[in-house]
Every structure is written in C-alpha cells, then in structure tokens.
C-alpha positions in Angstrom: -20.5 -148.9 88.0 -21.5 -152.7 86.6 -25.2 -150.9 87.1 -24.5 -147.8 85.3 -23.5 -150.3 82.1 -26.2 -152.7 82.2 -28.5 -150.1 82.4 -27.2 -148.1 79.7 -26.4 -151.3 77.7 -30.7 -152.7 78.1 -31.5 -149.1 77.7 -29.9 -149.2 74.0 -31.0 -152.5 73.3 -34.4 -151.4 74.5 -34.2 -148.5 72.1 -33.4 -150.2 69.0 -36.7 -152.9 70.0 -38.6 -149.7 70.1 -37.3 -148.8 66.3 -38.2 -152.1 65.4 -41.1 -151.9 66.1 -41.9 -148.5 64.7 -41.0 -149.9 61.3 -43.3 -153.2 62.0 -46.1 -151.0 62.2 -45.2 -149.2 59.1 -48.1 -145.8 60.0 -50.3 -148.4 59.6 -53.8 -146.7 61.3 -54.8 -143.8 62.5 -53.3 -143.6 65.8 -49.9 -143.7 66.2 -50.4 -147.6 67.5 -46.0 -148.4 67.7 -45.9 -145.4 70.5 -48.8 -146.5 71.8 -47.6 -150.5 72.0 -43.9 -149.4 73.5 -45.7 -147.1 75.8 -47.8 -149.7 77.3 -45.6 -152.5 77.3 -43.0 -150.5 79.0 -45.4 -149.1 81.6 -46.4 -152.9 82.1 -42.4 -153.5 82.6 -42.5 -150.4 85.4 -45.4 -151.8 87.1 -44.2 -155.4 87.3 -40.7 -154.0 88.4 -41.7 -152.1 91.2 -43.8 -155.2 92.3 -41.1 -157.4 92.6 -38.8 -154.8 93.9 -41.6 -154.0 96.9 -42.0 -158.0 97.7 -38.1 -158.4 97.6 -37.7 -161.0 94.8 -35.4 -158.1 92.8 -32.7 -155.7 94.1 -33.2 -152.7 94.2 -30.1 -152.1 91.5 -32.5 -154.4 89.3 -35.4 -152.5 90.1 -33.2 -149.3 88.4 -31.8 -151.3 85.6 -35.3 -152.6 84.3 -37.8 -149.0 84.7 -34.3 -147.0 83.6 -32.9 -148.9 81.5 -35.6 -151.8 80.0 -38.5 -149.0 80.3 -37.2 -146.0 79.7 -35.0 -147.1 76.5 -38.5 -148.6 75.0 -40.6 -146.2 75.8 -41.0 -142.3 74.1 -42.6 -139.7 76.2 -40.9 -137.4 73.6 -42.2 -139.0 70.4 -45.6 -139.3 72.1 -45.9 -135.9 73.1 -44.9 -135.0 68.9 -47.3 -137.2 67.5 -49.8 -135.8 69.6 -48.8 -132.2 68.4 -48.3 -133.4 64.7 -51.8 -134.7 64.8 -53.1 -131.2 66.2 -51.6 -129.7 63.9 -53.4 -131.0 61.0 -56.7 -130.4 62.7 -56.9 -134.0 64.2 -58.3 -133.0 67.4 -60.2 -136.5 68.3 -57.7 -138.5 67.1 -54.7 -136.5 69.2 -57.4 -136.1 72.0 -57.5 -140.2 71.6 -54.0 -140.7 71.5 -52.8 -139.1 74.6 -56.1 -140.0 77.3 -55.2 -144.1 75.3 -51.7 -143.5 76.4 -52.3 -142.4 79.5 -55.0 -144.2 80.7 -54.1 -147.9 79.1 -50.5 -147.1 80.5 -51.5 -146.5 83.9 -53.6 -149.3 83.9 -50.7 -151.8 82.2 -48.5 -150.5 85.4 -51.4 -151.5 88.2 -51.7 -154.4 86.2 -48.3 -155.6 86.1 -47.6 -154.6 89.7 -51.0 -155.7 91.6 -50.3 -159.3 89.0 -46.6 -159.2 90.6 -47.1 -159.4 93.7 -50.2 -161.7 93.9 -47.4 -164.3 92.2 -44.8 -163.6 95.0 
C-alpha cells in the first residue's frame, strides 16, 4: 500500500512539473517542444530505471514508483498523440510528421541512453 501512495503522490507531483513546463514554453515554436521535452526526459527516467532495477541497485517497488509514477505523471502519450492530430488538421503534415518520428525516435534513444549509461555506472 506505502507503494500505491508514493507512486500516486510522484505521479501528481510529476504532473504538475509537466504543467509547468507547458506554460515555460509558452507555444513558443513550431513543434510542440514542452511535449516533446517531458516526453524525453521521462523516457530518459524509464531507461535509467530499468537499468538500475536490472543491476539491483533499486527495488523492484522503486523500479514501479519511478517509470509509474515519476515517468508516467510527466509524460503525455495523450497530449502527444492531439498535438499531432491538431497539427494535421491544419494541414501541417511535415511538422506533425516531425513531431511524432522526434518523439519517438529521440525518446527511444533517451531510454537506451539512460539505461546502457546506468548500468555502465553500476
């Protein structure tokens, strides 16, 4: 139960960081860079959290609280996947074709990243 609560308690605390930094970016560019920055950040969080999970240094409990809680409460599959309509919508094809290979790619590489980095430290 002491889980359940610190997960849900970093997953809101993770979630009001993400607004924060929705309103530090303001719309400022063309692609929807806060998404984008949470997104990767929070992959970055996944990677390194499974890395230290798999050498041991964290619990597994930890491992939960961090990607389900930490991760998941900063980043927005759902506000990603909108944005990249919204911009289809209004006939921005390259810049929605942009946003989501950037999200996926840079996100999948920010996980690797922080996992193959987390590991070499341990």
């Amino acid at each position: 139960m002491i889980v359940f609560l610190v997960a849900a308690a970093c997953g809101g605390v993770a979630s009001v960081v993400r607004y924060l930094v929705t309103l530090a970016f303001g719309g400022r560019g063309v692609l929807p860079w806060a998404v984008f920055t949470v997104n990767v950040v929070g992959s970055a969080i996944g990677g390194v959290s499974i890395g230290l999970a798999t050498t041991g240094i964290v619990s597994t409990s930890l491992q939960l609280v961090l990607i389900g809680g930490v991760a998941g409460g900063l980043t927005t599959f759902s506000t990603w996947s909108t944005e990249s309509v919204q911009l289809i919508l209004a006939g921005k094809w390259r810049t929605a074709g942009t946003n989501i290979v950037l999200n996926l790619i840079v996100g999948l590489a920010a996980a690797t990243a922080g996992y193959l980095v987390s590991t070499a430290l341990s």
